[in-house]
C-alpha positions as CSV (number, residue, x, y, z in Angstrom):
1,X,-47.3,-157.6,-118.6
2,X,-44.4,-155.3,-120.1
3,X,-46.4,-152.3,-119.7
4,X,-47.5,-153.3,-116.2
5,X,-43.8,-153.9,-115.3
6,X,-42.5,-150.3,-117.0
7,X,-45.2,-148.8,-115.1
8,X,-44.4,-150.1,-111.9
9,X,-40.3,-149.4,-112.2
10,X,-41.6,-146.0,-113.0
11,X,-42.9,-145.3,-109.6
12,X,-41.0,-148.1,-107.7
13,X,-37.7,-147.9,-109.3
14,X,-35.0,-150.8,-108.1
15,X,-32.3,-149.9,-106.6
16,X,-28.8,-150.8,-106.1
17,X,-28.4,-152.7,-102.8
18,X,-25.1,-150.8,-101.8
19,X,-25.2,-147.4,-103.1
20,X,-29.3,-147.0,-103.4
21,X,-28.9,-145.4,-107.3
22,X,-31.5,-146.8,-109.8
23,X,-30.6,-149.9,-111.3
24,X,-30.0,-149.7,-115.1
25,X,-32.1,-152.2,-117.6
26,X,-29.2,-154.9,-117.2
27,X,-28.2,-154.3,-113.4
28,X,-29.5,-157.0,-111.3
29,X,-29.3,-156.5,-107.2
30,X,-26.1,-153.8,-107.4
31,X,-24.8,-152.2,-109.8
32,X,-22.1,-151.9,-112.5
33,X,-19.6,-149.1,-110.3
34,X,-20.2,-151.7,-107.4
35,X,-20.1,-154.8,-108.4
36,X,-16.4,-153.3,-109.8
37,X,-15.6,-152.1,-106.3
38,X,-16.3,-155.4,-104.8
39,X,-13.5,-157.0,-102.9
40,X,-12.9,-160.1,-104.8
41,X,-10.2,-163.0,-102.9
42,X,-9.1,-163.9,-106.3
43,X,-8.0,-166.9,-104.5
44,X,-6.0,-168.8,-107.2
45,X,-5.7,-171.9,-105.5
46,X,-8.6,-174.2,-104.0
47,X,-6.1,-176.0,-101.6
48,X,-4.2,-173.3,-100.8
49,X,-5.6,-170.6,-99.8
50,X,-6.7,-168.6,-96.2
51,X,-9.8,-170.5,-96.5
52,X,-8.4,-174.1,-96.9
53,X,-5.3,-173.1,-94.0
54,X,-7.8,-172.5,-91.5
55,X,-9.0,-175.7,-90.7
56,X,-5.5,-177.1,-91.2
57,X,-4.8,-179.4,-87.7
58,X,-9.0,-179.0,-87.0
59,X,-10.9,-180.9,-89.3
60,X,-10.0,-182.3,-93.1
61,X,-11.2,-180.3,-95.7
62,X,-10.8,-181.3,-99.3
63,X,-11.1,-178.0,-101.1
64,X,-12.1,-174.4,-99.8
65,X,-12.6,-171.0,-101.5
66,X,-14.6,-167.9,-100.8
67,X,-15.9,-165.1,-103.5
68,X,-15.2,-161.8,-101.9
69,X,-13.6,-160.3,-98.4
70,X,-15.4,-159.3,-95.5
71,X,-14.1,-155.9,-94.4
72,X,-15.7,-153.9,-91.4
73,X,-17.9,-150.9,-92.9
74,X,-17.4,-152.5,-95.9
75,X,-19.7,-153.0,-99.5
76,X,-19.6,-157.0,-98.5
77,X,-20.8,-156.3,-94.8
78,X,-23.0,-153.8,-96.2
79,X,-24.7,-156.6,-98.8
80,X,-24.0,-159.7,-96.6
81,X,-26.3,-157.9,-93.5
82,X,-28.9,-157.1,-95.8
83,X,-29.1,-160.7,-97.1
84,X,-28.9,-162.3,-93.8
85,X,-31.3,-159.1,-91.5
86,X,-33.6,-157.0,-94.4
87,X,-34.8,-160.1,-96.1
88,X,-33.2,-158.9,-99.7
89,X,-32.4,-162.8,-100.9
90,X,-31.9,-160.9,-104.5
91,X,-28.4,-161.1,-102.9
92,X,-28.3,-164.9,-102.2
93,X,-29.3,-165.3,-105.6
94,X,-26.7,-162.8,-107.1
95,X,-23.8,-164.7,-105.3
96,X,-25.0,-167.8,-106.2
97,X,-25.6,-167.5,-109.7
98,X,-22.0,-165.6,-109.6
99,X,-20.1,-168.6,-107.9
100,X,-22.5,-171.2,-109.7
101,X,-21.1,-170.1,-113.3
102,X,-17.5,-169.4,-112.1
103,X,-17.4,-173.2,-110.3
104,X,-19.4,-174.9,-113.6
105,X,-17.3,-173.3,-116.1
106,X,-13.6,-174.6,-114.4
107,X,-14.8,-177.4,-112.8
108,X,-13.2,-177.2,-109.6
109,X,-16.0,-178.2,-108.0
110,X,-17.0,-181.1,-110.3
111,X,-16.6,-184.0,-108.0
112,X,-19.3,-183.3,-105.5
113,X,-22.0,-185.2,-105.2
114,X,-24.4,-182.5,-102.7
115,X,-24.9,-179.2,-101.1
116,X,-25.4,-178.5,-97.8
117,X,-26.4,-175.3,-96.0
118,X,-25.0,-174.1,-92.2
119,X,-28.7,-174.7,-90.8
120,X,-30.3,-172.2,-88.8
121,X,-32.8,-173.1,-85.5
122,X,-36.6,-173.2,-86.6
123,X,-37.3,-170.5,-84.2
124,X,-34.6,-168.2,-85.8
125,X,-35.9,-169.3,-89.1
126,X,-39.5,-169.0,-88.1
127,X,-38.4,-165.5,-87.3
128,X,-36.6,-164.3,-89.7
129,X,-38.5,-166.1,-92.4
130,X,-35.5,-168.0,-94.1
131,X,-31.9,-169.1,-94.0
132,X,-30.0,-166.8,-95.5
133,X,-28.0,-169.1,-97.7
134,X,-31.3,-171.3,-99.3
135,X,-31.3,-169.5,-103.0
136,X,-27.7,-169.2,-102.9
137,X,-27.5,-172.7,-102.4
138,X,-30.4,-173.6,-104.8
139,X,-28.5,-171.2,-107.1
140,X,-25.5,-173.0,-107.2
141,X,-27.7,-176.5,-107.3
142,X,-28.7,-175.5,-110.7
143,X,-25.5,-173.9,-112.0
144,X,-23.6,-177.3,-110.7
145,X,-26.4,-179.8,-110.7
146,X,-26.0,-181.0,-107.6
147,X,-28.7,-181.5,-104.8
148,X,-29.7,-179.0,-102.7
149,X,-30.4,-180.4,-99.5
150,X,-31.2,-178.9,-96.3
151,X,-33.3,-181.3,-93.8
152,X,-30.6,-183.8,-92.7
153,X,-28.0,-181.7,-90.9
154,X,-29.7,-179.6,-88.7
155,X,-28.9,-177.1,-85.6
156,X,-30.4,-178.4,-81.8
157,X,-30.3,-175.5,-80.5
158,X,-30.6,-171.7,-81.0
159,X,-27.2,-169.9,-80.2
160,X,-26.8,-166.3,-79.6
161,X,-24.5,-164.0,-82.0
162,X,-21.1,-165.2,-81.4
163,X,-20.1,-161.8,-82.9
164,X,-17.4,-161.0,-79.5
165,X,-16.2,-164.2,-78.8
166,X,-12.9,-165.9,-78.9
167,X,-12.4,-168.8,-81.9
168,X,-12.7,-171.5,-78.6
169,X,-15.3,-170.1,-77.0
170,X,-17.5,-170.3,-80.2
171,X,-16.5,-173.7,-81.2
172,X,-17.3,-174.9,-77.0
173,X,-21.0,-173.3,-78.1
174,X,-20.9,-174.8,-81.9
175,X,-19.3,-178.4,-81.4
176,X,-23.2,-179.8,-79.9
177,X,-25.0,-177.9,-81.7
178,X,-25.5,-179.6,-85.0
179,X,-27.1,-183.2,-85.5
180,X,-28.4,-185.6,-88.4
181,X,-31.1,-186.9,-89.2
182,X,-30.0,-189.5,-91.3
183,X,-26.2,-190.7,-90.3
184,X,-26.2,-192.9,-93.7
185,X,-27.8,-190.8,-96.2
186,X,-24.7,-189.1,-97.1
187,X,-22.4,-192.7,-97.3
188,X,-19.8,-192.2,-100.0
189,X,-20.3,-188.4,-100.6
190,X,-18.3,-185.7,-101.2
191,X,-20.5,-182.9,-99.3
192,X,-20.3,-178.9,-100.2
193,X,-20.8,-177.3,-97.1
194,X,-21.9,-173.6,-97.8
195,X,-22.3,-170.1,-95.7
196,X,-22.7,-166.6,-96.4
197,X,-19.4,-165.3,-93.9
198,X,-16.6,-167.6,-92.5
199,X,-14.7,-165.7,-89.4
200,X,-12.9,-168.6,-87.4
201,X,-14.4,-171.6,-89.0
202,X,-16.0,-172.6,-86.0
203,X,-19.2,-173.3,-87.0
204,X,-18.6,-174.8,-90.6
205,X,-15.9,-177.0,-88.3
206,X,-18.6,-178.2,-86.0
207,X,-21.0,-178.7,-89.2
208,X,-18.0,-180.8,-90.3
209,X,-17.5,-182.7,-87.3
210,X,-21.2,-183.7,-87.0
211,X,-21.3,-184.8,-90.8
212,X,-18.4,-186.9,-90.0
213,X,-20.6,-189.1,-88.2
214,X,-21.3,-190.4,-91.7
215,X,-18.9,-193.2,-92.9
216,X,-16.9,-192.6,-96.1
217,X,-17.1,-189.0,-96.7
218,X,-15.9,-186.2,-98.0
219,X,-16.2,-182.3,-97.6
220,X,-15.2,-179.2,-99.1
221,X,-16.4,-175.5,-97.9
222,X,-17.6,-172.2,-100.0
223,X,-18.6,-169.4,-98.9
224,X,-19.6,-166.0,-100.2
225,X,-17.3,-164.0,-97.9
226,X,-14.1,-164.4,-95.8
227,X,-13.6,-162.3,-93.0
228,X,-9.6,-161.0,-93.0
């Protein structure tokens, strides 16, 4: 199988996902000059932070943090639109062993109990062939050991890019767009809502309100990127 595999990274080399050189033996999706280059938050605090203050006065968030920046013409666009469009989920897996590790090993995520995905429409996921955050959230299941689960809150209806809209006029489109399936499953929880971008908060705030239907929760938000 070794020879087999040497044989085919002859002729089918992998490549780094932003830059397009050939990945070294212990490279894994980018690497080494560009995983350095990466825009990291280095957000210090879990509370405090541009994360956490942007659903101050909307919705109640217990904790918040996000990996890297978003920046236009960016490496993070760059990785985060060929996650989400060019079906490379090498990068879902990437961020989500990344974060998994860095949560596990200070704890700061300890107390939830489960890990919820922003869902995508069936049809966009019939589509496109997945949701763009399913192995980083099964990623950072097994790092934290904490259910994955991704059938209970689901989207109605399929919305188009909210790319040029204003923070209200997304949230008027968002706020009926989510639903559960089960309004008791998640009694007593502290949920982990999780996304690959964050902009306004307006969809991870209508994901929040509809799990709020729930009695007794509680809900924190991660994301791979936030956009500055």
């Amino acid at each position: 199988m070794k020879i087999l595999k040497d044989f085919f990274d002859l002729f089918y080399p992998k490549t780094c996902a932003n830059c397009t050189t050939k990945l070294l033996q212990n490279e894994y999706v980018i690497c080494t000059i560009c995983r350095h280059d990466l825009p990291l938050t280095n957000f210090n605090s879990f509370t405090d932070n541009k994360v956490a203050k942007m659903f101050y006065g909307r919705v109640t968030i217990e904790k918040a943090y996000a990996l890297l920046f978003f920046r236009k013409k960016g490496i993070t666009q760059k990785l985060i639109h060929d996650l989400k469009y060019k079906g490379n989920e090498e990068i879902g897996i990437l961020f989500g062993n990344w974060l998994g590790a860095f949560l596990a090993e200070n704890s700061k995520f300890s107390n939830i109990d489960v890990i919820v995905p922003v869902p995508i429409h069936y049809k966009r996921r019939k589509k496109r062939g997945y949701n763009q955050v399913t192995k980083f959230g099964k990623r950072l299941s097994h790092h934290l050991k904490k259910p994955f689960i991704e059938d209970i809150l689901i989207r109605k209806d399929a919305t188009k890019t909210q790319t040029f809209k204003s923070r209200f006029e997304r949230f008027s489109n968002q706020e009926t767009q989510f639903l559960l399936t089960n309004k008791t499953f998640f009694k007593n929880k502290h949920i982990l809502i999780i996304d690959d971008v964050v902009t306004t908060g307006a969809t991870l705030e209508a994901c929040a309100i509809a799990l709020f239907k729930t009695e007794k929760i509680k809900i924190s938000i991660l994301t791979i990127a936030y956009t500055e």
